[in-house]
C-alpha positions as CSV (number, residue, x, y, z in Angstrom):
1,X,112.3,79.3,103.0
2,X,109.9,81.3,105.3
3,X,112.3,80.2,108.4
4,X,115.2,81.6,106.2
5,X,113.6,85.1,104.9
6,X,111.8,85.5,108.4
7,X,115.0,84.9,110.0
8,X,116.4,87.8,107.8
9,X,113.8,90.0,108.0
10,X,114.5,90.1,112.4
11,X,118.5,90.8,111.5
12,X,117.2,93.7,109.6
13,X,115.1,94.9,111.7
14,X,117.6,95.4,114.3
15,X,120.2,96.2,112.3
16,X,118.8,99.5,111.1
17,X,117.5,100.2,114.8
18,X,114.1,99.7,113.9
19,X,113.7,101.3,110.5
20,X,110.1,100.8,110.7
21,X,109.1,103.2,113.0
22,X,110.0,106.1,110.4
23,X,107.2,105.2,107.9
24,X,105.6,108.2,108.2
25,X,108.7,109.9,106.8
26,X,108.1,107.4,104.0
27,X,105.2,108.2,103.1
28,X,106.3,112.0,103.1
29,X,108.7,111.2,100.9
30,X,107.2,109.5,98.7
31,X,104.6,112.1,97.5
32,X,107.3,115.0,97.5
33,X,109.9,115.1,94.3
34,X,113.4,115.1,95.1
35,X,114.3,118.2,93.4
36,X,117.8,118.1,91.7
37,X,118.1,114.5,92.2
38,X,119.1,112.1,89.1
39,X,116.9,108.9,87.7
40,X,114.6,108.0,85.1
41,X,111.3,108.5,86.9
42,X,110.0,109.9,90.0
43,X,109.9,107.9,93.9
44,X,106.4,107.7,93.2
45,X,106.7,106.4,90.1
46,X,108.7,103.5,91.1
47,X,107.2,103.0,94.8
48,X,103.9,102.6,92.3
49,X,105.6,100.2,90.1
50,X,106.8,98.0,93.5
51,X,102.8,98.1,94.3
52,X,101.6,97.2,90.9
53,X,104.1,93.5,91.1
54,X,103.6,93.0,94.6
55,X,99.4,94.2,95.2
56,X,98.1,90.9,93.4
57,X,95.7,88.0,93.6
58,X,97.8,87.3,96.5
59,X,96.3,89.9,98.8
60,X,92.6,88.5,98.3
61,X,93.4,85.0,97.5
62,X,96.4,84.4,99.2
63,X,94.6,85.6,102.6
64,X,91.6,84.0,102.1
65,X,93.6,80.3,101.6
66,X,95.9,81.1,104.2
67,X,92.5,81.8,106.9
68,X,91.4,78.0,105.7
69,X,94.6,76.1,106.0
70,X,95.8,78.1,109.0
71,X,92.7,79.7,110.6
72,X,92.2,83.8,111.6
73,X,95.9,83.5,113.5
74,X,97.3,83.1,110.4
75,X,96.2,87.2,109.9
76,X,98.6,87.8,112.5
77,X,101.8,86.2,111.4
78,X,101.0,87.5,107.7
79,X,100.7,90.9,109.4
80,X,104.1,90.3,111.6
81,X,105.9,89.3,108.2
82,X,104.9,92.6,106.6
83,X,105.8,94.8,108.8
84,X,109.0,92.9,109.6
85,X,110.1,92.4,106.2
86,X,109.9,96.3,105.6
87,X,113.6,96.4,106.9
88,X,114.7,93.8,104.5
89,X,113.1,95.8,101.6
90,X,115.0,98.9,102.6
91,X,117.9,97.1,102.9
92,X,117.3,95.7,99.3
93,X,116.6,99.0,97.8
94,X,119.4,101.0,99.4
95,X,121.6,98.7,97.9
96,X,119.8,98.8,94.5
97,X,120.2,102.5,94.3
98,X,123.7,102.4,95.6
99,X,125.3,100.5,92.9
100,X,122.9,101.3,89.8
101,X,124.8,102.5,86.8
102,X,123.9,105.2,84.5
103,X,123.5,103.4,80.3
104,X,124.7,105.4,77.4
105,X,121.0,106.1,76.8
106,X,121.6,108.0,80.0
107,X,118.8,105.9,81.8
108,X,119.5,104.1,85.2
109,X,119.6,100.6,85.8
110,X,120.3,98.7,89.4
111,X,118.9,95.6,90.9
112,X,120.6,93.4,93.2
113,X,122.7,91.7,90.4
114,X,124.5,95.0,90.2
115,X,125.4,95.2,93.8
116,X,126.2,91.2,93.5
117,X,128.8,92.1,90.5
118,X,130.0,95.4,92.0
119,X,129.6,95.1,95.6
120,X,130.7,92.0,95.9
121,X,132.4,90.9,92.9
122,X,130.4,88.2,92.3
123,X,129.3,88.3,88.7
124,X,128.3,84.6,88.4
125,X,126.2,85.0,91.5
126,X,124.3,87.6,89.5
127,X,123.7,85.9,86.8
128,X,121.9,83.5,88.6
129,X,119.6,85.8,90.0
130,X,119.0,87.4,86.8
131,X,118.0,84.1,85.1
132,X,115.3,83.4,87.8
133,X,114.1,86.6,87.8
134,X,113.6,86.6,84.1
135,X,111.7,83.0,84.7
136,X,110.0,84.4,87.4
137,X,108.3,87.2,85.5
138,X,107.3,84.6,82.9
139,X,105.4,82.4,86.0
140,X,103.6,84.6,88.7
141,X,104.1,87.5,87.2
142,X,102.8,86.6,83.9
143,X,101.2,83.4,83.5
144,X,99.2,83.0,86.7
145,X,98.0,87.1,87.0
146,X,96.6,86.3,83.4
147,X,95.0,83.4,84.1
148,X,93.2,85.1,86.9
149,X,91.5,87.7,85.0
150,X,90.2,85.6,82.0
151,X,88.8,83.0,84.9
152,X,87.3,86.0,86.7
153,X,86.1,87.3,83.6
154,X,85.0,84.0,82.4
155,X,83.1,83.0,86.1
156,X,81.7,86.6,86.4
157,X,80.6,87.8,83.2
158,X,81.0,84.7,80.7
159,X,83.6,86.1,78.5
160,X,85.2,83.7,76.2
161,X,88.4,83.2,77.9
162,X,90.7,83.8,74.3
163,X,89.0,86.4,73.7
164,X,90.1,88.1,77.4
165,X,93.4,86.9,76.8
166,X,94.0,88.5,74.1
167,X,92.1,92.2,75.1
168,X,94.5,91.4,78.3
169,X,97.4,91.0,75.7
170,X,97.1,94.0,74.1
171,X,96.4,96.3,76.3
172,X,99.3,95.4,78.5
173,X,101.6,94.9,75.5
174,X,100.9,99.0,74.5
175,X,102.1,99.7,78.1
176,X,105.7,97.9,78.2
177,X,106.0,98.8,75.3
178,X,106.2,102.5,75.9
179,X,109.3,101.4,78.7
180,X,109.2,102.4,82.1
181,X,108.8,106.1,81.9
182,X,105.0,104.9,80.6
183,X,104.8,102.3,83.1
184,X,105.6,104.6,85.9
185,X,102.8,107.0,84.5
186,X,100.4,104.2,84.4
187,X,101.4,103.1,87.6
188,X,100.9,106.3,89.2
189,X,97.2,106.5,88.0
190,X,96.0,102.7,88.2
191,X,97.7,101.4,91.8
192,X,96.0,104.4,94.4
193,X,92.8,104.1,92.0
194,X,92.7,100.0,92.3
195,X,94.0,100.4,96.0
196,X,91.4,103.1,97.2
197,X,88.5,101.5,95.3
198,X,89.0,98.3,97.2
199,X,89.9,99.6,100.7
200,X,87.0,101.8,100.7
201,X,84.5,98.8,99.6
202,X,86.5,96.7,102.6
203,X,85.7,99.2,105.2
204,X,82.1,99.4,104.4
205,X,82.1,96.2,104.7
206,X,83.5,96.3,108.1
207,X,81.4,99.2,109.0
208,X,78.3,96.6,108.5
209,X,80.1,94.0,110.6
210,X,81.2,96.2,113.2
211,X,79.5,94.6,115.7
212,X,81.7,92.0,115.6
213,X,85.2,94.0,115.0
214,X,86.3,93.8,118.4
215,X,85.8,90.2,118.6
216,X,87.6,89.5,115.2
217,X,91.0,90.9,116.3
218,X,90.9,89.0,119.5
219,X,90.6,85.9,117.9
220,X,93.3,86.8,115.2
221,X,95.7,87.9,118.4
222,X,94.6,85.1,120.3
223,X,94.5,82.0,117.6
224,X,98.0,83.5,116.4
225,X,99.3,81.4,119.4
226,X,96.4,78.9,120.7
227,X,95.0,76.5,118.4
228,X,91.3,78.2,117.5
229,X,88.6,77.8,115.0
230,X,85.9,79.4,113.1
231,X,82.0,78.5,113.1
232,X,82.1,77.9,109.6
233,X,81.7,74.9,107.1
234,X,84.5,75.2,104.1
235,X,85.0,72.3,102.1
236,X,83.5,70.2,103.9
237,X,85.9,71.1,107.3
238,X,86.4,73.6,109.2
239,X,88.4,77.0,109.3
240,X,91.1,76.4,111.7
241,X,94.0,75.0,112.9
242,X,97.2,74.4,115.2
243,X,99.2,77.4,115.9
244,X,102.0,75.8,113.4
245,X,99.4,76.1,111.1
246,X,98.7,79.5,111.8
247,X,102.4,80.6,111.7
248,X,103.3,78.8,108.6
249,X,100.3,79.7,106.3
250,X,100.6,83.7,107.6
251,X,104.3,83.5,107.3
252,X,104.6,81.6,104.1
253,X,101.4,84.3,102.4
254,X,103.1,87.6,104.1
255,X,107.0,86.8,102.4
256,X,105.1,86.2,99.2
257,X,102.7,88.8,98.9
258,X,104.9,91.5,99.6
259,X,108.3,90.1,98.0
260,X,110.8,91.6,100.5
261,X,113.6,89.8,100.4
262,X,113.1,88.7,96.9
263,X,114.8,91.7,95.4
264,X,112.3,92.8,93.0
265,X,111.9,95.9,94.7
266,X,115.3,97.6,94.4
267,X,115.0,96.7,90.7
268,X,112.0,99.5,90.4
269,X,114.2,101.2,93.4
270,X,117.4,101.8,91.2
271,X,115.3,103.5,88.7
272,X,114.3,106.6,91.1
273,X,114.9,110.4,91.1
274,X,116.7,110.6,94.4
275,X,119.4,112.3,95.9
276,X,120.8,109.4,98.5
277,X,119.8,105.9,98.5
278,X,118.4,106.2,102.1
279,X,115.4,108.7,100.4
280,X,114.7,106.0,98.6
281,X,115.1,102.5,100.0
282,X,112.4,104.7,102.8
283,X,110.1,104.8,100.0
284,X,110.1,101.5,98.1
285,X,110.0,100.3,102.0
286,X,106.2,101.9,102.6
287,X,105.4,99.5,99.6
288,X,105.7,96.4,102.0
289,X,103.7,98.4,104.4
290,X,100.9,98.8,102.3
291,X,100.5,95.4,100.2
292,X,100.6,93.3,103.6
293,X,100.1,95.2,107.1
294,X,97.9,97.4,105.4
295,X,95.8,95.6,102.7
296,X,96.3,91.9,104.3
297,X,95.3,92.6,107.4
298,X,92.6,94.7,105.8
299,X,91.5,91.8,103.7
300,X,91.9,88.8,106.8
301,X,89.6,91.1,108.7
302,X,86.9,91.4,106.4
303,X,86.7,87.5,106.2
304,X,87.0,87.0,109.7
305,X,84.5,89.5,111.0
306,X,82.0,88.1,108.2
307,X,82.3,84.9,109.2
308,X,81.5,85.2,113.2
309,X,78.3,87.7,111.5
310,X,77.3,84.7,109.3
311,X,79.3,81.7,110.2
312,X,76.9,79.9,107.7
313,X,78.3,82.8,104.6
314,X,81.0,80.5,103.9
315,X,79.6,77.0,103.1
316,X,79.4,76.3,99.0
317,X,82.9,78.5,98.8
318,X,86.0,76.8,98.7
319,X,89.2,78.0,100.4
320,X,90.2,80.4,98.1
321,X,87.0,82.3,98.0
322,X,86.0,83.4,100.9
323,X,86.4,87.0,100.5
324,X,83.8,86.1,97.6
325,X,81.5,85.2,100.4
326,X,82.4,88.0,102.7
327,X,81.9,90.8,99.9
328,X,78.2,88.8,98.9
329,X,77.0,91.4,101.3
330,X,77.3,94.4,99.1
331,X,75.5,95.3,96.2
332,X,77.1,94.0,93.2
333,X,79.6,92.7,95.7
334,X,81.1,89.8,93.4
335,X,81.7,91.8,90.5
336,X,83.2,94.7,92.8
337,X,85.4,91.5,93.9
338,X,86.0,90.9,90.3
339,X,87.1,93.7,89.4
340,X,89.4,94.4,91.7
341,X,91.1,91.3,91.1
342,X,91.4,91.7,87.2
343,X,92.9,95.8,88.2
344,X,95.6,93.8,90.9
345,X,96.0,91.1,88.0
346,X,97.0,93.6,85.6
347,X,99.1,95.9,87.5
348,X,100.9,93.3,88.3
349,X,101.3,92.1,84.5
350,X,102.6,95.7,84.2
351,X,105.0,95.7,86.8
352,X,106.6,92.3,86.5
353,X,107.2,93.0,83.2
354,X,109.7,95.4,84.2
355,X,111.7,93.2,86.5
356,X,112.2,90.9,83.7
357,X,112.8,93.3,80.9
358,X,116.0,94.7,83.9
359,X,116.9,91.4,83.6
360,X,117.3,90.2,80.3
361,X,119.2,93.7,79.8
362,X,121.3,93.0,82.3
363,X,122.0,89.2,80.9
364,X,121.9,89.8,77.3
365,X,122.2,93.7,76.7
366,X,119.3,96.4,75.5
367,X,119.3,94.3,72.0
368,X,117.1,91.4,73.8
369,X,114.4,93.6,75.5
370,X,112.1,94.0,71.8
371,X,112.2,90.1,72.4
372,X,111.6,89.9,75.6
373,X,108.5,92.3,75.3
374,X,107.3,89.9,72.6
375,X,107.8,86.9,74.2
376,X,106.2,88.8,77.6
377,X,103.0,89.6,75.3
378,X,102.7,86.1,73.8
379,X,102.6,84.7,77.2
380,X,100.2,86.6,78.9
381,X,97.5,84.9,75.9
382,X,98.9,81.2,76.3
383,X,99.1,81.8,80.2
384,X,94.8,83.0,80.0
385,X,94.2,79.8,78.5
386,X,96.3,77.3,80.3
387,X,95.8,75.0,83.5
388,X,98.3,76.9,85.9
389,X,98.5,74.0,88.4
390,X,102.2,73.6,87.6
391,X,102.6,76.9,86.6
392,X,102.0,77.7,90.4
393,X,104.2,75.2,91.9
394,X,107.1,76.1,89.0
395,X,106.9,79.1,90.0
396,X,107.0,79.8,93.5
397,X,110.2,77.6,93.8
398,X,111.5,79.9,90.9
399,X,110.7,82.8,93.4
400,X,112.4,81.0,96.3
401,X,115.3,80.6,94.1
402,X,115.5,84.2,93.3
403,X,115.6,84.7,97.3
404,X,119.1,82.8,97.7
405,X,121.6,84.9,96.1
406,X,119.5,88.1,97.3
407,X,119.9,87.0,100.8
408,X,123.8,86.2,100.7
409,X,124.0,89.7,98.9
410,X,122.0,91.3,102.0
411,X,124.1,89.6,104.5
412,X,127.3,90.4,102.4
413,X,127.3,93.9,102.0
414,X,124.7,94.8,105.3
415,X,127.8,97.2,106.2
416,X,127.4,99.2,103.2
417,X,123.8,100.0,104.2
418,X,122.8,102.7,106.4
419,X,120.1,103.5,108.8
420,X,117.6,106.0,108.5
421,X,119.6,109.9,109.3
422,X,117.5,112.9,108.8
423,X,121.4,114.3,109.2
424,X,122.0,112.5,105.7
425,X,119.1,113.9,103.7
């Protein structure tokens, strides 16, 4: 899978002549409304829905696992993968807003299974992808984001972990609820508030260690492609390992953290004010540049440079917490760790719920979302309380699953997307 979507991500990125190197129009875009344009809610809106799914556990504990099992040059290839897979995710979300359809409600859906049963005629093919994507927001986008507040909650605090589950519940429940006009508003507020408030605490952090800044991104450059390892005891071993390591852990984190090539995205994508799909697919493109070449690489530094500062920091934490270790060195640093992980658990609770609720409309019509939500609700409690061991492995095949049909779609109709033209717009 990580050969596969990394494969696609390089096609992409020469295909559209390098679309990356036009995220600062992105950016621009994305903070200035699209007057006269059609859609539900604005490019912000949905660019901060995109960051609510994607910014998650993964960005804290997915690096911090990946830095064990494949040491700092892991960093690199998750980096690599972000900024890579930004072409894919435009490619995705042009073609989400290119074939979206306008409901009698006069609201806008789109996703790739539109573009799979109008683009390419394929409506069995999206089915498919519908089904896993409705799974999918049961799994990691449900289950496993609630069980990692109520055992953050739990660990930090000593909260009785039903009782979180159901507060969690609740307040999540009132959002969807409210549809995607509310969960674009909420969005809008809680992703740059969550995002700034742990960026800013990461970069004190590396203001402390910046003694040893330099020396962290050579060794992330240089173990990315020689075997290297860290001075520090985890689990009993040692942080580190072969350059195969290093590619497949960074790879494996980077495809999964942001989603590109998943085709979650375009579903938040179709539901844009915007004028031509190009606006847009830029957009919902700076998304992958801010979950994983910015806060990844953001994150894998802060471990790294802690641990060559206080190679000692790490031992009694196990592979999933060592930017627990690195953020000891603030005041109040775990529950500033905390917190930020139960604010990225939620968002993403928010933001899944979204790709689902496209999903079962698209499968079973507008009469199955009240269920849905319920069901969604129910889940997030049972998910709080339950070993996720399975859950995990359920569903990040589920995910990969949702990748197929996305990719042949991609591949399919790549002649229908265009490049970046500031003539077009």
């Amino acid at each position: 899978m990580p050969v596969l979507l990394f494969g696609v991500h390089i096609y992409f990125s020469i295909f559209l002549k390098g679309i990356q190197r036009h995220i600062g129009k992105a950016i621009s875009l994305s903070v200035k409304p699209d007057t006269g344009a059609e859609g539900d809610i604005s490019a912000f809106a949905a660019l901060a829905a995109t960051l609510a799914a994607t910014i998650g556990t993964g960005n804290i504990v997915g690096v911090s696992t990946a830095v064990a099992l494949g040491g700092p040059g892991a960093i690199f290839w998750c980096w690599l993968t972000g900024l890579l897979g930004m072409a894919t995710s435009y490619a995705e979300c042009y073609l989400g807003v290119l074939y979206r359809k306008k409901t009698e409600d006069n609201t806008y859906i789109g996703g790739p299974m539109y573009a799979m049963e109008y683009g390419m005629n394929k409506k069995w093919l999206a089915k498919i992808f519908a089904f896993f994507t409705l799974t999918a927001s049961y799994g990691v986008g449900c289950s496993t984001q609630a069980r990692a507040v109520t055992e953050t909650a739990h660990t930090l605090w000593g909260f009785p972990e039903y009782l979180v589950g159901i507060v969690i519940a609740v307040i999540v429940g009132l959002v969807i609820i409210g549809g995607i006009k509310t969960i674009g508003k909420i969005c809008t507020r809680l992703v740059p508030a969550m995002g700034f408030f742990y960026l800013f605490s990461c970069i004190i952090i590396l203001i402390i260690n910046r003694n040893f800044l330099l020396q962290g991104i050579q060794i992330i450059i240089y173990s990315a492609f020689h075997p290297a390892k860290l001075p520090a005891a985890v689990a009993g071993g040692f942080i580190g390992g072969s350059v195969k390591a290093a590619a497949r852990y960074g790879i494996a984190r980077g495809l999964f953290t942001n989603e590109a090539g998943l085709g979650s995205a375009a579903i938040a994508a179709a539901g844009a004010k915007t004028s031509h799909p190009s606006k847009q697919a830029l957009v919902s493109m700076s998304a992958t540049f801010w979950d994983t070449v910015v806060m990844c690489a953001i994150t894998g530094l802060v471990i790294v440079t802690n641990i060559l500062k206080n190679p000692l920091s790490a031992e009694g934490y196990s592979m999933a917490e060592l930017t627990t270790a690195a953020f000891a060195c603030l005041p109040f640093g775990r529950s500033i760790l905390g917190l930020s992980l139960i604010a990225f658990a939620v968002a993403t609770l928010i933001g899944w719920s979204y790709f689902g609720e496209k999903a079962v409309e698209y499968l079973f019509g507008k009469s199955g979302i009240n269920t849905y939500r319920l069901c969604y609700i129910v889940m997030i409690f049972i998910g709080s309380i339950m070993s996720l061991k399975l859950v995990w492995e359920l569903t990040d095949f589920v995910n990969a699953l949702m990748a197929f049909p996305n990719l042949i779609c991609l591949i399919t109709l790549r002649r229908e997307i265009l490049p970046y033209d500031k003539n077009l717009l």
